[in-house]
C-alpha positions as CSV (number, residue, x, y, z in Angstrom):
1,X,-4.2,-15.3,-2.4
2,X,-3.5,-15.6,1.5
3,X,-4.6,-19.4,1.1
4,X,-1.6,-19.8,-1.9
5,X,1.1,-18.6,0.5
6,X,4.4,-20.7,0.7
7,X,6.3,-20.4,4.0
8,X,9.6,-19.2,1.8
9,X,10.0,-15.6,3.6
10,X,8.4,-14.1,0.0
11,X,5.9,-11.3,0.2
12,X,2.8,-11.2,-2.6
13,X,0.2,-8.6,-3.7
14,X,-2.7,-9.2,-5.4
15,X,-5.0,-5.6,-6.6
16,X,-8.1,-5.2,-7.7
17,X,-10.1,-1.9,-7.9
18,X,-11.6,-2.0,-4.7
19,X,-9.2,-4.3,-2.8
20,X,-5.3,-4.9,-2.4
21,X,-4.0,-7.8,-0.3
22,X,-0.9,-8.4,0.5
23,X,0.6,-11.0,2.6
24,X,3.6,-13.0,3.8
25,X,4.4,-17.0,5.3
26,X,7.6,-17.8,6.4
27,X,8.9,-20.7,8.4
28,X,10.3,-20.0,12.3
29,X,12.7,-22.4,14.3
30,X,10.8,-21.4,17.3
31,X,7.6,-22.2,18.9
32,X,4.1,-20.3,18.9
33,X,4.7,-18.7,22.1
34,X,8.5,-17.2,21.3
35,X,6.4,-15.7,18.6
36,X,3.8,-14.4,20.4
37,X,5.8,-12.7,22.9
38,X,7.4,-10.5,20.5
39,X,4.2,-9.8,18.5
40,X,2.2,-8.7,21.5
41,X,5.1,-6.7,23.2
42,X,4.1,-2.9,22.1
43,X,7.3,-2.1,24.0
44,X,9.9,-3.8,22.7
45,X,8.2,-3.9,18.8
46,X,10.8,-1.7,17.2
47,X,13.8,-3.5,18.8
48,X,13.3,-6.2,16.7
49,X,11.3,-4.7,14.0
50,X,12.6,-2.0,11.3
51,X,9.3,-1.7,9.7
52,X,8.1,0.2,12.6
53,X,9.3,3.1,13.9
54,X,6.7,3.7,17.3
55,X,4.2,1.6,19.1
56,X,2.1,2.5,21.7
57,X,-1.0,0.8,23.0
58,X,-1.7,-2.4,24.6
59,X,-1.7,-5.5,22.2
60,X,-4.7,-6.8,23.9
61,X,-8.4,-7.6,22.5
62,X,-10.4,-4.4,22.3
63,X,-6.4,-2.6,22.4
64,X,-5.9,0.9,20.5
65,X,-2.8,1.2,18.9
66,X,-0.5,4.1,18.1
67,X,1.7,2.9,15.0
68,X,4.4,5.2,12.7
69,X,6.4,3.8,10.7
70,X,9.3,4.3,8.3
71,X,7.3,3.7,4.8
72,X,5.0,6.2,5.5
73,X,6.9,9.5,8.1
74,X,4.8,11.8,9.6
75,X,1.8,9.3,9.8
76,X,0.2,7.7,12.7
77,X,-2.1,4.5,11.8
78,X,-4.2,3.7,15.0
79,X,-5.6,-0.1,14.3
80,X,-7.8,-1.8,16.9
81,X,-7.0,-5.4,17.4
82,X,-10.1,-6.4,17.0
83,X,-9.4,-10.7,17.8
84,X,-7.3,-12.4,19.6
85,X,-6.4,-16.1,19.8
86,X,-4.0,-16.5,22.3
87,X,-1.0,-18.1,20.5
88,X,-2.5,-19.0,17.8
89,X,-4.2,-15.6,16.1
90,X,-4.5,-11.6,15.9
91,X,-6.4,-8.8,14.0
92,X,-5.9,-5.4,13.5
93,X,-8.4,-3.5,12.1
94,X,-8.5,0.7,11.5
95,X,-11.1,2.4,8.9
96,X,-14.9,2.3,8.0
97,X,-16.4,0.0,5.6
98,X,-17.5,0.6,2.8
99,X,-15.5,3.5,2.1
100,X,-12.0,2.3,3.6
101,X,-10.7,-0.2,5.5
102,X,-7.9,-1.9,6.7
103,X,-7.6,-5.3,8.1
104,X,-3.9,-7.5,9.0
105,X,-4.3,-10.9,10.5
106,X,-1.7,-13.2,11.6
107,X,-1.7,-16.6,12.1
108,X,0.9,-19.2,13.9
109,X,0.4,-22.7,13.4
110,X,3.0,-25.4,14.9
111,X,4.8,-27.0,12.2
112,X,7.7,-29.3,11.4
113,X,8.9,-28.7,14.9
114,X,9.1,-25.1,14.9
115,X,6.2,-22.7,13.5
116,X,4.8,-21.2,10.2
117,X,3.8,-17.4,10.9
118,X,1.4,-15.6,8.0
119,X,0.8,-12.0,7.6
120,X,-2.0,-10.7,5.6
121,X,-3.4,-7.3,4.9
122,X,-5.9,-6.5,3.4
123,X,-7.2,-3.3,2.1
124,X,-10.5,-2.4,0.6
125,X,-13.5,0.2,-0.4
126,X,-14.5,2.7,-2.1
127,X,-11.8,5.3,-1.6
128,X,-9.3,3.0,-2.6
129,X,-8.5,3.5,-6.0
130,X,-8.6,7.2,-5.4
131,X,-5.5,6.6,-2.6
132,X,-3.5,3.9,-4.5
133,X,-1.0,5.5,-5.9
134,X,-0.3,7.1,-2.4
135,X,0.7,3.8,-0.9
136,X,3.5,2.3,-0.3
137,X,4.6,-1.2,-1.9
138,X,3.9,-3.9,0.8
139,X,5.7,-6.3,-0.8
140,X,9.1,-5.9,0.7
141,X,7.6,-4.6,3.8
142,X,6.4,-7.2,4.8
143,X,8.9,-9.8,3.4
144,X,11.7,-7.9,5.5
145,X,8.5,-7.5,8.9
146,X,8.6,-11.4,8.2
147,X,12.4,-11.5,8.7
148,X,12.8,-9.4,11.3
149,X,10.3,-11.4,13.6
150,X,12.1,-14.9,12.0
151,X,15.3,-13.5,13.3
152,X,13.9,-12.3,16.5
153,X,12.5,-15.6,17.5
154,X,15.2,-17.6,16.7
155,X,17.9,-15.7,18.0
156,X,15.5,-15.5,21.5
157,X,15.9,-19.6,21.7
């Protein structure tokens, strides 16, 4: 699915039993690095992000973070960014495969003079299907994180 993506701003989910991805492409008037700033900024994430409600941690290869957010009060997610491509990618990752686990990955790429951001998340294992229906939907989540960083960026130009 992440490979079908159209940078339109338009979040997607595909399920299966044992895996759920969902991901976002949308197209920024900005370049990489406008981007980048904000997306490794732990302290200044929820000024321009209303999908998250706290970060903590250092947005940094090998990095712990501490992550609430609005879809989901009273829990703390702590992903490790487990890769980063200075400018160009980042992974988070939190769980243990094969029972659960959590991976988000985005990617900038230059394009048409400004930048084409992707989001996607993927979710997977054995314990899935028994925490499901205990998710949120992703889909607007990330189509309004998507918007929120578009509107970031360009407004920071």
């Amino acid at each position: 699915m992440s490979e079908d993506l159209a940078a339109d701003g338009v979040a997607r989910a595909t399920r299966t039993t044992f895996r759920l991805e969902c991901g976002v492409a949308v197209w920024v008037d900005a370049p990489p690095e406008r981007i980048w700033d904000l997306l490794t900024d732990a302290a200044r994430f929820t000024e321009w992000n209303t999908t998250v409600s706290r970060m903590e941690g250092r947005i940094e290869e090998g990095g712990r973070l501490t992550i609430e957010t609005p879809s989901a009060p009273g829990r703390v997610f702590r992903p490790k960014v487990s890769r980063v491509e200075p400018g160009r990618a980042m992974v988070w990752s939190d769980g243990m495969a094969p029972m659960f686990r959590g991976v988000r990955t985005f990617t900038l790429a230059p394009r048409d003079g400004g930048t084409e951001l992707r989001m996607v998340e993927v979710l997977s294992g054995l314990m899935l299907p028994l925490i499901a229906g205990s998710l949120p939907d992703f889909v607007p989540i990330f189509a309004t994180y998507a918007a929120d960083l578009k509107r970031a960026a360009e407004r920071a130009g």
